[in-house]
N, C-alpha and C positions, 0 to 999 in steps of 0.2 A: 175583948179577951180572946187569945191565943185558942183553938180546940185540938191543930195537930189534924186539924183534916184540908183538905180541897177548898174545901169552903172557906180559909182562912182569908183567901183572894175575895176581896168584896165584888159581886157584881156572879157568882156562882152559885147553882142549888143541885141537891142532888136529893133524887127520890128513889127507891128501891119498890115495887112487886116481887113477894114471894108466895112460891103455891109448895106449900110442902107434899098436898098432896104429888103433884107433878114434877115434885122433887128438883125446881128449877125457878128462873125467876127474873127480872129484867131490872137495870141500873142506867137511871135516867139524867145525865146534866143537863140543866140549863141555865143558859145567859141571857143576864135582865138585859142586856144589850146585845145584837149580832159580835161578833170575835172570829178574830184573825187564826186559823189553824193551818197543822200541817200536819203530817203523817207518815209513821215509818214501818214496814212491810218486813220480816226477818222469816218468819216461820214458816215451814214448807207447804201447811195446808190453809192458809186463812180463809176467813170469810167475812166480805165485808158489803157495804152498800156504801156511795155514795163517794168513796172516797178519792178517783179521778178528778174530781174539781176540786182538793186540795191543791192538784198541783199550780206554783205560782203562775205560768201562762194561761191559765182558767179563768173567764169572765167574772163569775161569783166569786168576789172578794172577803166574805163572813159567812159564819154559820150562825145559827139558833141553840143547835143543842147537839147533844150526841148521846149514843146510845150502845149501850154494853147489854148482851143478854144471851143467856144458856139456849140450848133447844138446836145447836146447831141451825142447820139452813134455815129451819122454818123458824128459826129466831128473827131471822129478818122482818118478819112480820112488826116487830114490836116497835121497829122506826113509822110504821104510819102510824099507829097510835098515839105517838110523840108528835107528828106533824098534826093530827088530827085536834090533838090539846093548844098547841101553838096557833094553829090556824083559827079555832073561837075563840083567841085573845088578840087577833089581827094580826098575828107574827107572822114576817116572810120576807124573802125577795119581791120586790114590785116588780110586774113584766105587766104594764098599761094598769089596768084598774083589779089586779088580781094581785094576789100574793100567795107566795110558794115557797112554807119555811123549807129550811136549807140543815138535814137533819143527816151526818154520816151516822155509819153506825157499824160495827165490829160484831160475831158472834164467837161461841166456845161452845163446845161439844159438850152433852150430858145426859144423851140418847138411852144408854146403858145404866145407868147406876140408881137401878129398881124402881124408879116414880113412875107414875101412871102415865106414858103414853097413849093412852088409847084416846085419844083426843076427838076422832074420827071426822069428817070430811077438812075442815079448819083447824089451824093451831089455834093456840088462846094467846100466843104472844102480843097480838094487834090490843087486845087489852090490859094484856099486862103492861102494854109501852105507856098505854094512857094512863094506867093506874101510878105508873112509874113517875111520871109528867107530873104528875093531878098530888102527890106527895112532894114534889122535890121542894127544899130548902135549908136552911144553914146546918140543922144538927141530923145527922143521920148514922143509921148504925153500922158497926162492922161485924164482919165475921160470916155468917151462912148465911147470907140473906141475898138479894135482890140475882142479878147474874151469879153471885160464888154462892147461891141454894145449892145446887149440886156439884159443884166444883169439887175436884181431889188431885192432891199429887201422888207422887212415885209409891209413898209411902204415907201420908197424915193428909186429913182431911182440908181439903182448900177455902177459901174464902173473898173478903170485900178487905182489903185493908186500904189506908190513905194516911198520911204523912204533909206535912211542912217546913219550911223552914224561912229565914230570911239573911238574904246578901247584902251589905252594907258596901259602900262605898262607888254606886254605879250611878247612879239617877242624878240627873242635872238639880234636884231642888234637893237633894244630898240626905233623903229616906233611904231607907233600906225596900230593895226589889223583893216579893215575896216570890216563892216558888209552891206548888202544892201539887200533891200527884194521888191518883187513885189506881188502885187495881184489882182486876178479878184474877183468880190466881188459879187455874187448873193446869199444872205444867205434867209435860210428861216426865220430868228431873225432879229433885231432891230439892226441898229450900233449907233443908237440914242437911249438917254435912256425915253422910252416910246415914244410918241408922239410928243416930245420937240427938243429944234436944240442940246443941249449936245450930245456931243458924250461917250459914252462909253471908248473911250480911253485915253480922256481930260486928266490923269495924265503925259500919257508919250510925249504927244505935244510939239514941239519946235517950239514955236508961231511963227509966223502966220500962219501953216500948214494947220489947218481946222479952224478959224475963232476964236480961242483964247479964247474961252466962260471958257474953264474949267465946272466944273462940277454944276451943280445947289444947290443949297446951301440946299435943302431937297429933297430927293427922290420922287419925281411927284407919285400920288395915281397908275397911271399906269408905273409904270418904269416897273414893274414884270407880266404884263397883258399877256396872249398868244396869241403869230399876230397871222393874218388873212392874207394867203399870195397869193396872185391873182397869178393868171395861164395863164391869160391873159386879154384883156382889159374889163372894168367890171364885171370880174370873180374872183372874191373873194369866196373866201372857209368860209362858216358861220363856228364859230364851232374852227376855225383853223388849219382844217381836210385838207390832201395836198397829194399828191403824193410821195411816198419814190422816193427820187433820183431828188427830180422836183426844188432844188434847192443846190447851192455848192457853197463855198470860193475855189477856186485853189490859192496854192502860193508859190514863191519860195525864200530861202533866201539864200544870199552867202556872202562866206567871202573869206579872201585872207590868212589865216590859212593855212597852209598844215596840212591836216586832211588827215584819211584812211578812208576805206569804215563804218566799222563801229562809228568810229567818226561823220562820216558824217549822220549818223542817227542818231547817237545822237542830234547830232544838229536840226537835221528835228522835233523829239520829243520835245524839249525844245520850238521848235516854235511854234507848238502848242498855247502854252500858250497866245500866240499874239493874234491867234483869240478868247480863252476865253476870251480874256480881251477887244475886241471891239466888240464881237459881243450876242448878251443874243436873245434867246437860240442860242447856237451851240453846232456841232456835233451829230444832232437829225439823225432818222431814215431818216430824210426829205432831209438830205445833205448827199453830197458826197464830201466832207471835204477833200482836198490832199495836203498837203505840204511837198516838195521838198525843199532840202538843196543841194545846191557845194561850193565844193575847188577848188579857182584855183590854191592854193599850193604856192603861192610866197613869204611868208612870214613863215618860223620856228617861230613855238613856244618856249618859255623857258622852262613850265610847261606845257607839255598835259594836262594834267587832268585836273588841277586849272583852266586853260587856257580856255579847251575848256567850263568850267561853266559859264566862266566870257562871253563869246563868246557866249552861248547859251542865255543868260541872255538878253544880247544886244540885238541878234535876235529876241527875243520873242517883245521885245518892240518896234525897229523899225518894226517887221510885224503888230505891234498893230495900228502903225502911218500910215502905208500904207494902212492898210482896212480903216482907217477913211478919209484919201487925195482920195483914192476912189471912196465914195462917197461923200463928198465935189466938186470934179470935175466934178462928173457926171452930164452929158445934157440933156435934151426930147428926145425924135426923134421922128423927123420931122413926122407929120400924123396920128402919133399910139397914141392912149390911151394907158395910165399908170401911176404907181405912178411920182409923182411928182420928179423933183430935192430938193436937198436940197435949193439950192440957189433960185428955183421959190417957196419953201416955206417960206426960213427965212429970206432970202434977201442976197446980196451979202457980 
């Protein structure tokens, strides 16, 4: 049975760590098998580990897993965690009688938005990644949890969303190729168009995902306005003036293609397009924009090339339906000022 997340792709789990205290939280995939990825870099401040040996001339050909998690820099932390989990189960690279899982990992900003930093000598992300690990599998939740804990946009509270779908007519044994996409969603733009409950990505919605509105029948005088994106609670930036790097979409999409490395960046580029299409502005100096593509290879293609457009084509759209489930899911937390939910704005 179909669930409409990441996981619809057999051979993927996904675990979430949230610390409400800390107002933040880490999102964990893994692959019951190593997988083919690649990765695409858009926004002006990222932050990432590992992600050089995606590129196709790189010796390591697979990853283990990957890793989404708030806390900005010292979110980094939360990939050894991950490696730390894989590594008691034997997972890795073999280099002679060792093994070295193969863990990138992406972070988002969430320094400001009231939770307890005072963490002092260590973050705790290193265990949030294990604890992230140590949960992952098929049914996991959306909305305020794992990495989108403290996530927010321009205006409504951010979150975890993920999405599905399936492409018929590509695969040599003549199934349909699945496509699946996750996302943590703290953009410094709009996923609603200006002020109002539309979303931005209302064309590609397969209702009832985010509330079935479809698009407003004229463009609101602010659908085009420039947010104001708070940095923390009653701190909004007059002006629309923010910190490079102080806000990011991390996302990943996969599919059950057998793709190569360069393939697999392709696809990461074409997904892209997901978040131009749910989120205005994106890819500013302000984000650190990272989207991650894998193969888990179970499925030949007929036509690579046709193939994989028709494959990118999909991804961009279901990643478009995951940033809006995103924030659609997204909850308060508990104590802290901030933007709103959608749902405590527009109603359920």
């Amino acid at each position: 049975m179909l669930t409409n997340r990441i996981t619809d792709l057999p051979g993927i789990r996904v675990g979430h760590a949230t610390d409400l205290r800390l107002a933040s939280g880490v999102t964990a995939l893994l692959f019951d098998e190593p997988v083919v990825a690649g990765v695409d870099v858009r926004g002006g401040g990222p932050g990432t580990r590992e992600t050089d040996l995606l590129d196709p001339e790189r010796t390591v050909e697979r990853i283990d897993a990957l890793v989404l998690s708030g806390g900005s820099a010292f979110g980094l932390d939360a990939a050894g965690g991950v490696v730390a989990h894989l590594a008691e189960a034997g997972r890795g690279f073999a280099v002679g009688a060792a093994r070295v899982p193969i863990v990138p990992a992406a972070i988002l900003f969430d320094l400001l938005n009231g939770g307890d930093k005072a963490w002092g000598r260590f973050s705790p992300y290193r265990d949030l990644g294990y604890a992230a690990a140590a949960a992952a599998g098929r049914d996991f939740a959306l909305g305020s949890v794992g990495a989108g804990t403290g996530a927010a946009t321009a205006n409504l509270k951010g979150g975890i969303g993920s999405a599905s779908a399936e492409v018929a007519g590509l695969s040599m044994a003549g199934r349909p190729v699945r496509v699946g996409a996750l996302a943590a969603v703290n953009a410094f733009g709009r996923v609603t168009v200006g002020e109002g409950a539309h979303f931005w990505a209302a064309p590609y919605e397969v209702p009832p995902e985010f509330g079935g509105l479809g698009l407003p029948a004229a463009m609101p005088d602010d659908a085009f306005h420039w947010p104001s994106k708070g940095l923390g609670p009653g701190k909004g930036l007059a002006g629309g003036k923010g910190l490079a790097g102080a806000s990011t979409t991390l996302a990943v999409v996969a599919t059950d293609a057998a793709l190569t490395k360069a393939q697999a960046r392709r696809l990461a580029v074409m997904a892209q397009d997901g978040l131009s299409r749910a989120i205005h502005p994106v890819h500013t100096p302000l984000d650190g924009d990272v989207v991650f593509a894998v193969s888990t290879g179970r499925v030949a293609l007929a036509d690579p090339v046709t193939d994989l457009a028709r494959i990118g084509d999909a991804a961009a759209r279901t990643l478009a339906r995951a940033v809006a489930i995103g924030v659609f899911s997204a909850t308060p937390l508990p104590g802290l000022a901030g933007p709103p939910s959608w749902r405590e704005r527009f109603g359920a």
